[in-house]
C-alpha positions as CSV (number, residue, x, y, z in Angstrom):
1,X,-96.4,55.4,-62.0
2,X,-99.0,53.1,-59.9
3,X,-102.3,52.3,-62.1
4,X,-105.7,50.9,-60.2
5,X,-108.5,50.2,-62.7
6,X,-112.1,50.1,-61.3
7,X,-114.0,48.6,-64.1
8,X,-114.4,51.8,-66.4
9,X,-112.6,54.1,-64.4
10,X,-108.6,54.4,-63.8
11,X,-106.8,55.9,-61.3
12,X,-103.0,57.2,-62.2
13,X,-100.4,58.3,-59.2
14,X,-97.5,59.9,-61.5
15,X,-94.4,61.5,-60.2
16,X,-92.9,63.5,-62.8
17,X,-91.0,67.0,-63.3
18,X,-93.5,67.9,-66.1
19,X,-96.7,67.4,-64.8
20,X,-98.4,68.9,-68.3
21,X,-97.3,66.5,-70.4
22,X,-98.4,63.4,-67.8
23,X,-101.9,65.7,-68.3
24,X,-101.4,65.9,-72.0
25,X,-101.2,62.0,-72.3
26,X,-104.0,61.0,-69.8
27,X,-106.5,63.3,-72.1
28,X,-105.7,61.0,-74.9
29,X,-107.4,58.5,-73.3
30,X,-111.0,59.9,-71.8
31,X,-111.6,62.4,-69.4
32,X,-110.3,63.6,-66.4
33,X,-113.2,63.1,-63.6
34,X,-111.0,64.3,-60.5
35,X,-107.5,66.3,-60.2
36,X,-104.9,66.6,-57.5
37,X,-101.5,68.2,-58.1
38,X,-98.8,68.8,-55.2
39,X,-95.8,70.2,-55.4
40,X,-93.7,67.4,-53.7
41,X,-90.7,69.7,-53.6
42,X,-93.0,72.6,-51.5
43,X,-95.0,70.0,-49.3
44,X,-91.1,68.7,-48.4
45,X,-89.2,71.4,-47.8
46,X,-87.4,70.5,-44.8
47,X,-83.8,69.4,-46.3
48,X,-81.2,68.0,-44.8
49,X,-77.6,68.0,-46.7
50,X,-74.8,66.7,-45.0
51,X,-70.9,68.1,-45.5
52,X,-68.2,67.4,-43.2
53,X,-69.9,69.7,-40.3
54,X,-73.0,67.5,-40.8
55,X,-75.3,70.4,-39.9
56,X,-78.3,68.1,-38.9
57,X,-81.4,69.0,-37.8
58,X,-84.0,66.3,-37.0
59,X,-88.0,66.8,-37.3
60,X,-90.4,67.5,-34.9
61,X,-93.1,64.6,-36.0
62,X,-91.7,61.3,-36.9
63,X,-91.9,60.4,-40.8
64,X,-93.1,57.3,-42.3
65,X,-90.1,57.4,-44.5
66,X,-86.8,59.0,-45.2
67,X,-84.7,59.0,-48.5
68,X,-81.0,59.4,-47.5
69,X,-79.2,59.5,-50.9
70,X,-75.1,60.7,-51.9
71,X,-75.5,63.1,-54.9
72,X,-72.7,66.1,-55.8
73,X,-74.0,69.1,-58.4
74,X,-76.2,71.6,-57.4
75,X,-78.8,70.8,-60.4
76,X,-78.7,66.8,-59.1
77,X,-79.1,68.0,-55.3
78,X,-81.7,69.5,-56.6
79,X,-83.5,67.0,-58.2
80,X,-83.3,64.3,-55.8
81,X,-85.1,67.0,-53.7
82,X,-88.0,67.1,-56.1
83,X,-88.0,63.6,-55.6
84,X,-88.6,63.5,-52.1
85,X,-84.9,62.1,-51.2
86,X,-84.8,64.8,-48.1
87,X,-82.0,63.6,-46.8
88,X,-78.4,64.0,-49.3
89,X,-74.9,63.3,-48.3
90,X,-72.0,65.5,-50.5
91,X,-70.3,62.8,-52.2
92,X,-69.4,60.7,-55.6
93,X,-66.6,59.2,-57.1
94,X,-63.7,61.4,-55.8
95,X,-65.2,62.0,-52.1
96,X,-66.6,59.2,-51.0
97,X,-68.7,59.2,-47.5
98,X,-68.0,57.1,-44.5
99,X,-69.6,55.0,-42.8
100,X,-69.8,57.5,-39.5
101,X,-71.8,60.2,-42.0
102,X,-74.7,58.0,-42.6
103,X,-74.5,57.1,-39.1
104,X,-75.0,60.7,-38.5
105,X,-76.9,61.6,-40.3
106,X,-79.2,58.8,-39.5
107,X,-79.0,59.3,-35.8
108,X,-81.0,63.1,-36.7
109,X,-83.9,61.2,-38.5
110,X,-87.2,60.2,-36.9
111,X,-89.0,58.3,-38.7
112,X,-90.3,54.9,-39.2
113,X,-88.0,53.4,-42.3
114,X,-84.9,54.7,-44.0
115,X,-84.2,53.9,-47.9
116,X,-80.3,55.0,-48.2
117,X,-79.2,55.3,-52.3
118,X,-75.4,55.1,-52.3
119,X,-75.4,55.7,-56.1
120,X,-71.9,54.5,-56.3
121,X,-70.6,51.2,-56.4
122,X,-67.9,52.7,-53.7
123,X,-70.1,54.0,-51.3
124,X,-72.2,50.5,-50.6
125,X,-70.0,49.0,-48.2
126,X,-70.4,52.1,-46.1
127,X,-73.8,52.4,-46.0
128,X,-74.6,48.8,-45.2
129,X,-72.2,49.0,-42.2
130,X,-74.1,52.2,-41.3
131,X,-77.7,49.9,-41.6
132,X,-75.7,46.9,-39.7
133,X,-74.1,49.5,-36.8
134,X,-78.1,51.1,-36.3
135,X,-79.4,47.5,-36.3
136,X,-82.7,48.8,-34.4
137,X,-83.5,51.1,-37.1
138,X,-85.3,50.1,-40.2
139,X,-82.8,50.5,-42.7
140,X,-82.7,49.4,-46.2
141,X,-79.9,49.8,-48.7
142,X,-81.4,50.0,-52.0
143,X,-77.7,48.7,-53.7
144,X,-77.7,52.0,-56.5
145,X,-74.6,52.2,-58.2
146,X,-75.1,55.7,-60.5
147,X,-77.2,59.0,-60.1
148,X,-79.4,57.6,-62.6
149,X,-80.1,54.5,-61.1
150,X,-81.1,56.4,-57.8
151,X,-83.1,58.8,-59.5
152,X,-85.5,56.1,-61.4
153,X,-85.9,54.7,-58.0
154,X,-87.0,57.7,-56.4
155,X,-89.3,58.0,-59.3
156,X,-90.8,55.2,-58.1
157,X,-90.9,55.8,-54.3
158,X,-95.0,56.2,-53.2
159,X,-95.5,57.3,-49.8
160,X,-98.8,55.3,-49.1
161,X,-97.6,52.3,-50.7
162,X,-95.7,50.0,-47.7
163,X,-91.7,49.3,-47.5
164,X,-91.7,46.3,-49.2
165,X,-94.0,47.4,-51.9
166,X,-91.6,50.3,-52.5
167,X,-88.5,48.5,-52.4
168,X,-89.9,46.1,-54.8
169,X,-91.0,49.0,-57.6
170,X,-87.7,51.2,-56.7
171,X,-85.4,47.6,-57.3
172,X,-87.5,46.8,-60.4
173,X,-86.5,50.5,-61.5
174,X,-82.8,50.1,-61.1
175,X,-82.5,47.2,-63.3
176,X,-84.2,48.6,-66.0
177,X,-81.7,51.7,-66.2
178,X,-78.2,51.7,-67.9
179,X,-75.7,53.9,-67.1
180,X,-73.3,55.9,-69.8
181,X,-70.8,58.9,-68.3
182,X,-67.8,61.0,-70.0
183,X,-65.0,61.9,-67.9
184,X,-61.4,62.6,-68.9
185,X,-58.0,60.3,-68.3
186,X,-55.8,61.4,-65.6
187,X,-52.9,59.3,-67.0
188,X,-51.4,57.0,-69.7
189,X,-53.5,53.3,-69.2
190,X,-54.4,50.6,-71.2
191,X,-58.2,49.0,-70.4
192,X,-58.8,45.4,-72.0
193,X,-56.5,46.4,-75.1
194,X,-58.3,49.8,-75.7
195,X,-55.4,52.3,-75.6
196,X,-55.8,55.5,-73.4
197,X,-53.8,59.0,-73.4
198,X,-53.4,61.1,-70.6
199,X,-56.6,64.0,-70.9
200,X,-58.4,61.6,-73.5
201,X,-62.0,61.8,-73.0
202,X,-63.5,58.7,-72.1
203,X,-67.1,56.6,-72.8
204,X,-68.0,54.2,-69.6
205,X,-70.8,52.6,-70.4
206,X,-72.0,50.9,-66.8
207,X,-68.4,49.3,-65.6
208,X,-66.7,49.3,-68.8
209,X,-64.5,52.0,-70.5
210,X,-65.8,51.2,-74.5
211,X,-64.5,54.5,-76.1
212,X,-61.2,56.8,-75.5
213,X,-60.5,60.0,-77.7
214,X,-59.6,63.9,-77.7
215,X,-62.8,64.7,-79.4
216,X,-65.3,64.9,-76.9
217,X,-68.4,64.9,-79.2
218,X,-67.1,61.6,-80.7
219,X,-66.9,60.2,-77.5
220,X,-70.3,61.0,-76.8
221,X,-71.9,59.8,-79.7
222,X,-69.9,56.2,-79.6
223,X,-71.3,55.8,-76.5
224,X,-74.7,56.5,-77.0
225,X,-75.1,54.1,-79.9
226,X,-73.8,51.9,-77.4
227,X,-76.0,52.9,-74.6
228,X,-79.8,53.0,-76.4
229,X,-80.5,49.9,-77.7
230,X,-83.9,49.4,-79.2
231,X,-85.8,48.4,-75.9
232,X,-84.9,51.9,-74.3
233,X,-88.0,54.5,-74.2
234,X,-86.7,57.4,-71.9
235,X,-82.6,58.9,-72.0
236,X,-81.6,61.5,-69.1
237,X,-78.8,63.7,-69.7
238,X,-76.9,65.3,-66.5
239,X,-74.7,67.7,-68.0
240,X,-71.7,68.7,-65.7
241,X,-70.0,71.5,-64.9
242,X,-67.6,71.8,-67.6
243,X,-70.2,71.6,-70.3
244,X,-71.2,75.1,-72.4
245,X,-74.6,75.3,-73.3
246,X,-73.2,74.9,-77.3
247,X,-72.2,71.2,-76.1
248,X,-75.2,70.5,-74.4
249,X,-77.5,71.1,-77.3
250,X,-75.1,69.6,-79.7
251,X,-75.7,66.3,-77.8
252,X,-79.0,66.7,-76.9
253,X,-79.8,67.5,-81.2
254,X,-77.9,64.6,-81.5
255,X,-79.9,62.2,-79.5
256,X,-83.2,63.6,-80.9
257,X,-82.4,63.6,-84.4
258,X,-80.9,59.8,-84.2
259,X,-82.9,58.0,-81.4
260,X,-86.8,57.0,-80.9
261,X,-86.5,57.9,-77.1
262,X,-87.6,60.5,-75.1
263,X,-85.0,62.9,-74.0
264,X,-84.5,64.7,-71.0
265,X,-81.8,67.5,-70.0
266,X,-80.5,68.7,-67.1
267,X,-78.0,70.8,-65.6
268,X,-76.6,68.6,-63.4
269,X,-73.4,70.6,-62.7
270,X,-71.4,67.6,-61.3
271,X,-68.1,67.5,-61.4
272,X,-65.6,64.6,-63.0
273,X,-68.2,63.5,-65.0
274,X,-69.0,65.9,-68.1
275,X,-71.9,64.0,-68.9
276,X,-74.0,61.2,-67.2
277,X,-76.8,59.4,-69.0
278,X,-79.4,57.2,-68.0
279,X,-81.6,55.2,-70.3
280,X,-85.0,53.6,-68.9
């Protein structure tokens, strides 16, 4: 959200997936003297996602920016899209991208600066040897280490605001989202004396495995009360492949009929990770 007041008058540049209720909000507050809705998605549409082929395909007219970003689930691809991150490398936690596919993928972008979102804590290193080996390209690494952390950041990205005004909003955005995902245990382990059984489901909240147990719904909600504490406003579920719609609404019930946040659902379809939350 950017907010220039003139006086008696405000002006309000919003990115959002619901543009209603943005509308719904403003009309709480006086009325609307002048409109303008785009579908950033439709204005956009030239897409680049990157597998091991790397089918690139560069534009015509140079860009003023690019959004390369790693994602993996159809429903995430797809949002990142919304979000103006054109550019997305298949990858996560199990299939990590090298360095040579940014390089790529990079080397088929014309444009004037390049935000990369590794969204992994894994994939970093690779994308700042990617910035380091196209040294006279404007590269930034904005140092995202979950899908929800690049996702508040692209919420963030303006086009008519400069680099380092973006960087600055999209960084601020980062650190203020937390990071919770369930995933199962591929063996016996022990993690800082929490015991762990082979196909337990598990609770990391950011770094930290805080919860292990068969009962996935348990795992869930111990980690949630973990996850929102009381200077949240905003939780985003990603709900992964393995997830039936019964589960997802159990959980999402479960965060509006115990939490003062906002809630938003989507189907993420990621693998690994059965859900991933962020909370802004």
């Amino acid at each position: 959200i950017v907010v220039v007041t003139d006086e008696d008058l405000v002006k309000v540049h919003v990115h959002t997936l619901k543009p209603g209720n943005a509308l719904n909000i403003g009309q709480k507050y006086g009325e609307f003297l002048k409109l303008k809705i785009e579908n950033m998605s439709e204005q956009h549409h030239t897409i680049m996602e990157t597998d091991v082929e790397h089918a690139i395909k560069a534009k015509k007219d140079p860009e003023k920016y690019a959004i390369v970003t790693v994602a993996a689930g159809e429903g995430i691809v797809d949002l990142f899209k919304e979000l103006r991150a054109e550019y997305i490398i298949s990858g996560g936690q199990t299939m990590n991208p090298s360095t040579e596919d940014f390089v790529d993928l990079i080397n088929g972008i014309d444009c004037d600066h390049i935000i990369i979102l590794p969204n992994n804590s894994n994939i970093i290193l690779a994308a700042n040897q990617a910035r380091d080996i196209l040294e006279d390209r404007d590269i930034h690494v904005l140092e995202t280490k979950s899908i929800p952390q690049g996702l508040s950041a692209c919420l963030m990205f303006n086009p008519e605001a400069s680099i380092e005004e973006n960087l600055e909003e999209m960084l601020e955005a980062v650190k203020n989202t937390t990071t919770a995902q369930v995933t199962y245990a591929i063996k016996d382990t022990v993690f800082e004396n929490l015991e762990i059984r082979k196909d337990d489901f598990m609770g990391i909240l950011e770094k930290d495995i805080i919860v292990s147990n068969p009962d996935k719904q348990f795992v869930v909600e111990t980690l949630l009360k973990s996850l929102i504490t009381d200077d949240k406003e905003i939780v985003t579920i990603l709900v992964g492949e393995d997830i039936t719609d019964e589960e997802m609404d159990a959980v999402t019930q479960y965060v509006e009929d115990n939490f003062d946040v906002e809630c938003e659902v989507y189907r993420g379809n990621q693998p690994v990770y059965s859900f991933i939350f962020g909370a802004e």
